[in-house]
N, C-alpha and C positions, 0 to 999 in steps of 0.2 A: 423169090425176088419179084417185086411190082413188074408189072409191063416197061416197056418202053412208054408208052401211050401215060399209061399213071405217074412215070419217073419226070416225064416234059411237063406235066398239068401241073407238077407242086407249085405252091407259089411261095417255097422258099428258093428254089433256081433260078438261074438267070443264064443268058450265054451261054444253052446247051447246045452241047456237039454230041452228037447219036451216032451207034453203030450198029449194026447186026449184033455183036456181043458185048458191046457199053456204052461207054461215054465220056464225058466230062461235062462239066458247068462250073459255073460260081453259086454259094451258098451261102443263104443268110440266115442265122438261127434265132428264133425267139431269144435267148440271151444280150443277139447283138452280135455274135461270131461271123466274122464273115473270111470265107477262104474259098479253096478251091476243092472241086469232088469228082471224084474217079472211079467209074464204075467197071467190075468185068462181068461177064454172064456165065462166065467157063472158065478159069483158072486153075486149070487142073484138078477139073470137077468139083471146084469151088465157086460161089458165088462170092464179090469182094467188092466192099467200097472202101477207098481210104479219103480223107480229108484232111488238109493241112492248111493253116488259119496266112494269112496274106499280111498279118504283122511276124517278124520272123521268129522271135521268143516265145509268142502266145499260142496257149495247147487249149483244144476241145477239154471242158468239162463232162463230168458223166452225165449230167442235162443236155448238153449240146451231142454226144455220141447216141445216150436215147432218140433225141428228136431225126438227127441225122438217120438212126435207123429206121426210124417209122415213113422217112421220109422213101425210103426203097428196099421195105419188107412189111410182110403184113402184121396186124396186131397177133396172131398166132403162128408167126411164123420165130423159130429160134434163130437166132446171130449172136455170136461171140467177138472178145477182140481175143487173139494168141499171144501167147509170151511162148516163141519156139525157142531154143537153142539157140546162141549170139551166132554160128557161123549160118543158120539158116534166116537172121534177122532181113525184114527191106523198110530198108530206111528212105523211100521214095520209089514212086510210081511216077512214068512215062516224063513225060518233061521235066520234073522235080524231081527226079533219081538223080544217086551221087550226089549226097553230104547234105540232105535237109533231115533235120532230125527233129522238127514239129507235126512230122505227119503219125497218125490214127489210125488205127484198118478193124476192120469186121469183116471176120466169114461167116460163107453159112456151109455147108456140101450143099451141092446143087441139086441131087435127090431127095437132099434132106434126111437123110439116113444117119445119124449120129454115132451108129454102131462104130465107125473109124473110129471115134473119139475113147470109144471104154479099152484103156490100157490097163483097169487094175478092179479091184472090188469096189470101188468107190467111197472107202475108207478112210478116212483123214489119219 
């Protein structure tokens, strides 16, 4: 994940709030999206931003969760969105948790070690 320092400079945020391990802002994407963005640095040795748009229906495109990534991961750096199990699904982050169901997320592991990830031979 970008700095701190790199994640304030974008000049697609606005209204950032910084932590030792994230953040928040507002976000506006080359498309026009504009919502809200949620960063953690350590999520259970995750890296996670999630994103949810400030009109209540309208969802990030895969152009807008690109741009959103690059906006706080490097150009060589991997991030995924999950589709886990429904009981492990979150349907909202920090203030928006409980019953919004337009929000986005991307992890990374925070070592970047994807080995967690290979459950099989990679076999379709």
């Amino acid at each position: 994940m970008r700095t701190q320092e790199e994640i304030r400079q974008s000049i697609r945020l606005s209204n950032v709030t910084d932590g030792h391990m994230g953040g928040s802002a507002t976000i506006i994407l080359p498309s026009g999206f504009c919502g809200s963005v949620f960063w953690g640095r350590d999520e259970g040795g995750w890296e996670h931003v999630s994103v949810a748009s400030y009109r209540r229906k309208k969802m990030p495109t895969w152009q807008d969760m690109c741009d959103l990534k690059d906006v706080f991961f490097g150009p060589e750096e991997e991030a995924v969105q999950i589709h886990p199990v429904e009981s492990e699904y979150v349907h909202g982050v920090g203030t928006l948790a409980n019953g919004i169901d337009n929000v986005l997320h991307i992890w990374r592991p925070k070592d970047g070690d994807w080995s967690i990830m290979n459950r099989g031979d990679g076999e379709c």
